[in-house]
NULOMI-616003 format. One record per atom (N, C-alpha, C, O): residue number from 1; atom name; z, y, x. Coordinates in steps of 0.02 Angstrom, whole numbers. Layout:
N
   num   atomo        z        y        x
   NUM      CA        Z        Y        X
...
END
This chain:
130
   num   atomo        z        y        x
     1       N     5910     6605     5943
     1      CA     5886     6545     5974
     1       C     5824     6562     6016
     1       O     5778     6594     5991
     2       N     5823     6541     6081
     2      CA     5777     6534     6114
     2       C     5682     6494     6089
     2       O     5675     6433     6083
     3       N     5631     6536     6082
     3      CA     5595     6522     6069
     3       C     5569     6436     6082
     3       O     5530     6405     6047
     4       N     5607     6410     6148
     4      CA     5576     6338     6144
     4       C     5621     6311     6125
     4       O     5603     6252     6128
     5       N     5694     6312     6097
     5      CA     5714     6299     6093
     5       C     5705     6272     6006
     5       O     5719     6215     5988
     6       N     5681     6323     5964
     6      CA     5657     6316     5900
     6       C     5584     6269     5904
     6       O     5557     6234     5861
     7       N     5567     6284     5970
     7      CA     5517     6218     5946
     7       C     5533     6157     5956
     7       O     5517     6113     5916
     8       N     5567     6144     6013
     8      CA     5561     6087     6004
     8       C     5625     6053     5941
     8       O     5637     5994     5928
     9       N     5650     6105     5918
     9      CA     5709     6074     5838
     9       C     5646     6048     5805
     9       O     5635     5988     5797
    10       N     5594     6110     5781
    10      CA     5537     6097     5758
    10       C     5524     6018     5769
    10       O     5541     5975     5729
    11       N     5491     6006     5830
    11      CA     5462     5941     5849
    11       C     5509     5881     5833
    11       O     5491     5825     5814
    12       N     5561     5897     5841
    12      CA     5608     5837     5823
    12       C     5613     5828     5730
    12       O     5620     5772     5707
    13       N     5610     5874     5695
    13      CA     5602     5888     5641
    13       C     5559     5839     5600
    13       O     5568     5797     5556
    14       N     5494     5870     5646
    14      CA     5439     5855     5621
    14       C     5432     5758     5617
    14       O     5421     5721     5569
    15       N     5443     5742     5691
    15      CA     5452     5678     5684
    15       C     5505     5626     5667
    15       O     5508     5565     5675
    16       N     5534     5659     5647
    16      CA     5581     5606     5598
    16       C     5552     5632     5526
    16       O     5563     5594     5478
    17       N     5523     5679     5516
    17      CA     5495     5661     5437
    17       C     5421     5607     5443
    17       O     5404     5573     5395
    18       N     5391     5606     5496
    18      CA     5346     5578     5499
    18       C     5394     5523     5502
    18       O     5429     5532     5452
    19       N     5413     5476     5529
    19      CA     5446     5429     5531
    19       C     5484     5378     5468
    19       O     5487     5317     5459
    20       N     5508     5434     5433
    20      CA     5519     5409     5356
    20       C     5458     5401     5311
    20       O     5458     5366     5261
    21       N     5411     5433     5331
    21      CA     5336     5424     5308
    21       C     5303     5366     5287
    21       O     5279     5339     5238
    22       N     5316     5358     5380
    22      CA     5293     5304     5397
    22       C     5336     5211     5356
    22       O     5322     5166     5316
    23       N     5384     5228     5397
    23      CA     5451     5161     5337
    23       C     5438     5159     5273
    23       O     5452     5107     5243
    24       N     5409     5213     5235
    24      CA     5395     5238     5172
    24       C     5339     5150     5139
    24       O     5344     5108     5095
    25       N     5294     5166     5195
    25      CA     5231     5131     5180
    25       C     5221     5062     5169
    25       O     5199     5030     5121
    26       N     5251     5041     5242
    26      CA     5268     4984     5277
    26       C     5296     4942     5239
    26       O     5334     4959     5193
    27       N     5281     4881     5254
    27      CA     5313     4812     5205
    27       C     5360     4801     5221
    27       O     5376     4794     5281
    28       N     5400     4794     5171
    28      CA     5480     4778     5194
    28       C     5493     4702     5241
    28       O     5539     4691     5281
    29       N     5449     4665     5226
    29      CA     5438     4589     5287
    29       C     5398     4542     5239
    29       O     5387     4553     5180
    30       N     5382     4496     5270
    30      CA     5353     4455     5251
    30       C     5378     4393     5220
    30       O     5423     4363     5249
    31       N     5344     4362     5143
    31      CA     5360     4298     5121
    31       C     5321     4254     5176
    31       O     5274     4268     5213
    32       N     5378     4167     5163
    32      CA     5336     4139     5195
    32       C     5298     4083     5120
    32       O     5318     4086     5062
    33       N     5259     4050     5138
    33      CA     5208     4004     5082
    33       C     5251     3972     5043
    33       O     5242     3972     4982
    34       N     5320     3929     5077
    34      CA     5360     3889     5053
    34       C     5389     3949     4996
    34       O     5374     3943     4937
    35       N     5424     3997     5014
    35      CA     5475     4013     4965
    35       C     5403     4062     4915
    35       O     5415     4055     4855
    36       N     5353     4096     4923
    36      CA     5318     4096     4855
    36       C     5313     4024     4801
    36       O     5324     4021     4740
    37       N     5292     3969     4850
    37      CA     5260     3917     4793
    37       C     5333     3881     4760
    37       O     5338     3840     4715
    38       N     5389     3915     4804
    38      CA     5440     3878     4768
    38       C     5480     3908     4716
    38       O     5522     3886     4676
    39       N     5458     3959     4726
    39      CA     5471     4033     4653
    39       C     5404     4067     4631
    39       O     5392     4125     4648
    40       N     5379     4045     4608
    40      CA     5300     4112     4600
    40       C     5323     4154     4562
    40       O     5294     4208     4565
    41       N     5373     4148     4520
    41      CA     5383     4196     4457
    41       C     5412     4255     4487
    41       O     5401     4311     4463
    42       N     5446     4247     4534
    42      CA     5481     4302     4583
    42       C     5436     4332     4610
    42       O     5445     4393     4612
    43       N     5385     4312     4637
    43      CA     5339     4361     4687
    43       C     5290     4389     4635
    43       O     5265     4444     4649
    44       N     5272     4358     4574
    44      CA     5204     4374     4531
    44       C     5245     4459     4496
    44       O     5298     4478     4472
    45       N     5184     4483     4513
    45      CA     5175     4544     4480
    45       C     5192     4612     4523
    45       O     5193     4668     4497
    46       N     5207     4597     4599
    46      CA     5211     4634     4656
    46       C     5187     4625     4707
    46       O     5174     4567     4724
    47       N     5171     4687     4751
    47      CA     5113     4678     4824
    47       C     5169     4616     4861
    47       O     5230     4614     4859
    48       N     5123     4573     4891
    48      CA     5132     4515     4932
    48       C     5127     4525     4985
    48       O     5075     4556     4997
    49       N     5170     4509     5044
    49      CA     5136     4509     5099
    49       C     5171     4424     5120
    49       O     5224     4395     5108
    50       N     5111     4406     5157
    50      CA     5122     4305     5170
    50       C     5098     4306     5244
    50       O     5042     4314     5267
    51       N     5157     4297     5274
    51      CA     5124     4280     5341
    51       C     5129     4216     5357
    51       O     5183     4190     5368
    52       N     5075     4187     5360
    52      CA     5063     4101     5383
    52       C     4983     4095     5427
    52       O     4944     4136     5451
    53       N     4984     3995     5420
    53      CA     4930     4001     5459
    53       C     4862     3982     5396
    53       O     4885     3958     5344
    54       N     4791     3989     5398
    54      CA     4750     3979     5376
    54       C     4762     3890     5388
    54       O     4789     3862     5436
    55       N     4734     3863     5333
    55      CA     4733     3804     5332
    55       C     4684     3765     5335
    55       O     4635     3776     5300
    56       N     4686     3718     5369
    56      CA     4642     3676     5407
    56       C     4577     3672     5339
    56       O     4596     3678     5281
    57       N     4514     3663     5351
    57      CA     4475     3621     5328
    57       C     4449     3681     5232
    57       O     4409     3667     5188
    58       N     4492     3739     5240
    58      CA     4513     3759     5167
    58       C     4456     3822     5164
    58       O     4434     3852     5115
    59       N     4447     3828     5214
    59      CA     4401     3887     5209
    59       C     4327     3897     5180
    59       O     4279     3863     5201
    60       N     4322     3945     5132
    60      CA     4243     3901     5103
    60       C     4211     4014     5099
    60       O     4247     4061     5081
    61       N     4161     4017     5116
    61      CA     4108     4095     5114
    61       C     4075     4104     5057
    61       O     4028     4069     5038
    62       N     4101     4155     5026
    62      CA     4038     4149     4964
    62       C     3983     4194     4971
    62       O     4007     4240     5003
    63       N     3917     4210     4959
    63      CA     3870     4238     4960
    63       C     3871     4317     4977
    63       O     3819     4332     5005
    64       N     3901     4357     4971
    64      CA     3935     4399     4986
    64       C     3981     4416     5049
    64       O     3965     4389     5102
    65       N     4035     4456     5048
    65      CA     4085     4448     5078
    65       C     4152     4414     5077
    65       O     4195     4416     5121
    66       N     4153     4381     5016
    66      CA     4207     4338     4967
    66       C     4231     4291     5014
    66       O     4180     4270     5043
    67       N     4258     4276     5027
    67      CA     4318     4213     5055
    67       C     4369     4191     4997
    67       O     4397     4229     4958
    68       N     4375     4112     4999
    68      CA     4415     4058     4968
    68       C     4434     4030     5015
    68       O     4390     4007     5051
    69       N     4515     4017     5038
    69      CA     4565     3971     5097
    69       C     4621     3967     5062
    69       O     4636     3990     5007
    70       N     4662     3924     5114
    70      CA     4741     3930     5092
    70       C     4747     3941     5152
    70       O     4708     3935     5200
    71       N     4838     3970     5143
    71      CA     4868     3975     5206
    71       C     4920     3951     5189
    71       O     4943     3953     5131
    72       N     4958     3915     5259
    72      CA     5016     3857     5264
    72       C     5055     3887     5301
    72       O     5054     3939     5335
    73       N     5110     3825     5283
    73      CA     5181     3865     5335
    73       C     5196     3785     5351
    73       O     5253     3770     5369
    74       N     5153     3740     5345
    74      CA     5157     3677     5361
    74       C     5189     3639     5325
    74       O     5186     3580     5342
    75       N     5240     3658     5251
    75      CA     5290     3627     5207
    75       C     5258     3652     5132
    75       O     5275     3630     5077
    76       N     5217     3694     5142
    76      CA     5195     3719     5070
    76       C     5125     3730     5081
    76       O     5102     3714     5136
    77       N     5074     3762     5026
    77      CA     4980     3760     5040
    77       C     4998     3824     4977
    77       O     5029     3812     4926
    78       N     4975     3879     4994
    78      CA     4946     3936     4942
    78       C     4877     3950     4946
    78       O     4856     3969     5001
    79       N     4837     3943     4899
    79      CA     4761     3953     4879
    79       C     4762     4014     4893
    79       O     4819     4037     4895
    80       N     4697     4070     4910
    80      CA     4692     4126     4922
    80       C     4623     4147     4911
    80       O     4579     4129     4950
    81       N     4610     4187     4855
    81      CA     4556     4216     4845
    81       C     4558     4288     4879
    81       O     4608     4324     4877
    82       N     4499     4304     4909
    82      CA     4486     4376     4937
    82       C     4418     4408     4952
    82       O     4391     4380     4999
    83       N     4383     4456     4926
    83      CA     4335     4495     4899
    83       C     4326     4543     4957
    83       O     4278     4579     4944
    84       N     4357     4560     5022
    84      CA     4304     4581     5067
    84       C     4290     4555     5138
    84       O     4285     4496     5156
    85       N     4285     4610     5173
    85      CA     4263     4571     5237
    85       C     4313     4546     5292
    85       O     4346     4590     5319
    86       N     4323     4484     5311
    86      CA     4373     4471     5356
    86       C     4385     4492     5435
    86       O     4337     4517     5464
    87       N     4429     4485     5461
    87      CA     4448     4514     5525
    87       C     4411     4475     5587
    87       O     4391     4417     5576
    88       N     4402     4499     5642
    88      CA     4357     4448     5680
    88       C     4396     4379     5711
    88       O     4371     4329     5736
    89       N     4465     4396     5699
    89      CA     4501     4349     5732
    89       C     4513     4280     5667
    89       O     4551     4231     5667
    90       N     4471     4300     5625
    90      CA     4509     4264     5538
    90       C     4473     4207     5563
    90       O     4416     4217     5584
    91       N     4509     4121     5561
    91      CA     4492     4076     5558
    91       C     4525     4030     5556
    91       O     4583     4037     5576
    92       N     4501     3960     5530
    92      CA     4563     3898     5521
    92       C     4623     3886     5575
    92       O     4610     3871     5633
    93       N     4669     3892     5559
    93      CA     4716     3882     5620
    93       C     4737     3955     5648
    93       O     4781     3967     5689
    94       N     4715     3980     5631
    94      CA     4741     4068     5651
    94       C     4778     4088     5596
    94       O     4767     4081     5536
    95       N     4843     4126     5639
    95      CA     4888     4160     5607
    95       C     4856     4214     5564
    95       O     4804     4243     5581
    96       N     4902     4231     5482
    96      CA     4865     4300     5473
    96       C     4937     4336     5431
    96       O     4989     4311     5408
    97       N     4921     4378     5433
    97      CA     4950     4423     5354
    97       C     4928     4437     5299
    97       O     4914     4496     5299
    98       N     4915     4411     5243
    98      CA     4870     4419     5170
    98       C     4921     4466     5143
    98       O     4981     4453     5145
    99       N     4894     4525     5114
    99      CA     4936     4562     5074
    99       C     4876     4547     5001
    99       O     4814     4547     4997
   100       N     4932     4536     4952
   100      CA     4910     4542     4860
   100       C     4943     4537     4808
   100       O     5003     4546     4797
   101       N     4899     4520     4775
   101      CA     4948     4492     4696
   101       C     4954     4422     4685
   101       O     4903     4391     4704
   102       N     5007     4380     4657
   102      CA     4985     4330     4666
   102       C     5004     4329     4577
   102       O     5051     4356     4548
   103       N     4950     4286     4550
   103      CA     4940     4276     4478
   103       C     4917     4197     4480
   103       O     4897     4158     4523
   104       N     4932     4193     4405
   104      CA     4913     4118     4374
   104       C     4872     4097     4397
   104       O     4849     4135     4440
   105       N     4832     4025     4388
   105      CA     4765     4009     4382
   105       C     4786     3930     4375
   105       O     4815     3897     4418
   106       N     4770     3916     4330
   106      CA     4764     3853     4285
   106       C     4831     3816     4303
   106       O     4880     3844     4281
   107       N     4840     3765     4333
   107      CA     4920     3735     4316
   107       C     4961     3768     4378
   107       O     5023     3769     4379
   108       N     4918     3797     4432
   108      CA     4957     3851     4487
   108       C     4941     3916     4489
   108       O     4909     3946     4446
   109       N     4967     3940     4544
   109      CA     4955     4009     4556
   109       C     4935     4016     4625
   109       O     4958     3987     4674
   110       N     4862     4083     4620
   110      CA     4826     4103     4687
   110       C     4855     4189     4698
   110       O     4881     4229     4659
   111       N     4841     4194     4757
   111      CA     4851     4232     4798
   111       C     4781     4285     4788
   111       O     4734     4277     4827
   112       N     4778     4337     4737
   112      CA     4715     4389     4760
   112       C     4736     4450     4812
   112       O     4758     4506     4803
   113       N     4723     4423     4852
   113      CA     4712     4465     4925
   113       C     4682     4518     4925
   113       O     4621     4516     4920
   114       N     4721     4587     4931
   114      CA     4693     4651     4949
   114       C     4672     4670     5018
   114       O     4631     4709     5042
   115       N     4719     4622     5043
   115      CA     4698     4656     5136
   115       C     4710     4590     5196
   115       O     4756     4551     5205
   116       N     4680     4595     5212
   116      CA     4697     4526     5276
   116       C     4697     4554     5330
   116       O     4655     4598     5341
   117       N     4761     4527     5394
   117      CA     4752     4550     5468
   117       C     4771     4496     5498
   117       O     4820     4459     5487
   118       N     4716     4492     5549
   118      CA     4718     4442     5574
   118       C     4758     4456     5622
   118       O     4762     4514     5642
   119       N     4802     4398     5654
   119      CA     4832     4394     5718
   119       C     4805     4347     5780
   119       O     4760     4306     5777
   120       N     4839     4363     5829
   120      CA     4832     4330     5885
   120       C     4902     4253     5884
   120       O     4962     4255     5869
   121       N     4862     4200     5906
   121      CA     4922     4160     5891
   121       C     4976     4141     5950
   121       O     5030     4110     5952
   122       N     4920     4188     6015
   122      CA     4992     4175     6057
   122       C     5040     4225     6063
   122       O     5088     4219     6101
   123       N     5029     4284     6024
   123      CA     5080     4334     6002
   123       C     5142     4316     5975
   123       O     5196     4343     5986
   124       N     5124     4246     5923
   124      CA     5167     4213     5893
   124       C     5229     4157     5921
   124       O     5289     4149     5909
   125       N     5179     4123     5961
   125      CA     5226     4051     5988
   125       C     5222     4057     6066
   125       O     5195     4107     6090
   126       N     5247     4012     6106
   126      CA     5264     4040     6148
   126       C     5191     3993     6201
   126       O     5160     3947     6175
   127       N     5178     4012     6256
   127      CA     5135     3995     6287
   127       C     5147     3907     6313
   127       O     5201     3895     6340
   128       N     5106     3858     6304
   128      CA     5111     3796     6323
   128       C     5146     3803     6375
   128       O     5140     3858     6400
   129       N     5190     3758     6408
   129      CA     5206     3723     6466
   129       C     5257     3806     6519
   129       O     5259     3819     6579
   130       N     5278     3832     6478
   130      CA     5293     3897     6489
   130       C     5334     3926     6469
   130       O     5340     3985     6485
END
């Protein structure tokens, strides 16, 4: 075999193992709010990922970096506790992704949030009048 010829097998090699790596990591998709709060027992006790919107009026800062919100899908409300610092785009009415656990807490169940990313919301819907 021709010397570039082994490289670039190499290079092709290489990136399809990177590639399975990568799929490796990655969330298989996202719950939406409705079908957690309408099964919690199904989602409790595995990483979450919830893509919805932050909910109006829900957002409260604690002394720290701590955040308390819900996020909606407009048919359901999930509570969301989360312990660090939020994204610059994180705010009521903005799309996000909460990845966590979601566990008990008194007659429902919250959302403890390992990671939040915020989105852009015209990524999401389509541009007014357009």
């Amino acid at each position: 075999m021709r010397r570039r010829t082994r490289l670039l097998l190499l290079l092709a090699v290489g990136m399809a193992g990177a590639g399975i790596a990568v799929a490796g990591v990655l969330p298989e998709g996202f719950a939406s709010v409705s079908e957690v709060v309408h099964d919690p027992g199904a989602h409790a006790g595995h990483e979450l990922h919830v893509k919805a919107i932050v909910a109006a009026h829900s957002l409260e800062r604690g002394n720290g970096t701590g955040v308390r919100f819900a996020v909606t899908d407009d048919a359901a409300t999930l509570p969301v506790v989360y312990d660090g610092s939020v994204p610059d785009s994180f705010a009521e009415g903005r799309t996000v992704v909460v990845s966590g656990l979601l566990e008990p807490a008194g007659p429902g169940w919250v959302l403890h949030a390992t990671g939040i990313q915020g989105g852009c919301a015209s990524k999401y819907e389509p541009a007014v009048g357009g």
